[in-house]
C-alpha positions, 0 to 999 in steps of 0.5 A: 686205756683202750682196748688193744685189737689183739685182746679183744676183736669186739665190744659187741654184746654177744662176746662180753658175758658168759652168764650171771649168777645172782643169789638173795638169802630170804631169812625167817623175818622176811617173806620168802614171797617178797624176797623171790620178788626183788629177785625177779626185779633185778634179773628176770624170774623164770627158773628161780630156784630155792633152797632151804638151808639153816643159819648158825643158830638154827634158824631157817633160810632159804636161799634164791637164785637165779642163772642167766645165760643169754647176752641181752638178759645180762646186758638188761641187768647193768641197764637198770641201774641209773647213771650214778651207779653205772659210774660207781660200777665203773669206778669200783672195778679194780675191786669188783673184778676177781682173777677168774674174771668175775664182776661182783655186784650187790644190789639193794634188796629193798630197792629190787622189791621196789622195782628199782635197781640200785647197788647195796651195801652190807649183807642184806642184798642181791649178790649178782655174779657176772663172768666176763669173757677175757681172752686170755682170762687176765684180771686187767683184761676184764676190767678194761672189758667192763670199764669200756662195756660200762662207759658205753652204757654211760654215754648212752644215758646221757 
């Protein structure tokens, strides 16, 4: 359904997101090193932070996360991702997109290390949170936003 003029004056990039969270947990089988680096492949890097923290049994975790507040950082995100996934994206929103007009994506950790962003699946990922703008913030609101933001990208690979 397109988008209502009212809703939304402009797919434009510069109204689309407010930020991007992404979080990874690094636990004491894996290096912590390895773990920052799929980070940095799927969303950028400068400012990662780490935090140490401990799981149910003791065990030590650190947890990694990265902000990321400019449009074209965002937008360069959902480039990565090939075709096939654009469209599991696409499809999937009704489920991927909360009342506070949040996009939940996970994306394969081993992959991101490799350097190829793909969606994941399970507890082993890079979980990336992106706020959309809805004006007024409605759950429909922001799928419409994001289905036309990820059809875009779609055609524009072909």
């Amino acid at each position: 359904m397109p988008l209502h003029i009212r809703e939304l004056i402009s797919l434009d990039v510069n109204k689309i997101f407010s930020n991007l969270h992404a979080r990874a947990f690094s636990h004491a089988t894996e290096e912590l090193e390895r773990v920052k680096l799929a980070v940095t492949n799927t969303v950028g890097g400068a400012g990662l932070t780490v935090t140490r923290s401990e799981g149910h049994h003791g065990n030590p975790i650190d947890i990694i996360e990265f902000t990321v507040e400019d449009e074209e950082g965002i937008t360069a995100f959902f480039r990565r991702f090939d075709k096939t996934d654009l469209e599991d994206l696409r499809g999937s929103l009704a489920r991927r997109v909360d009342e506070g007009c949040n996009l939940f994506v996970k994306v394969d950790k081993q992959s991101a290390f490799d350097g190829t962003i793909r969606l994941g699946k399970g507890d082993d990922v890079i979980s990336v949170r992106v706020k959309i703008r809805a004006f007024p913030a409605r759950t429909e609101l922001a799928q419409r936003i994001a289905h036309e933001f990820l059809s875009q990208l779609i055609e524009s690979k072909g």
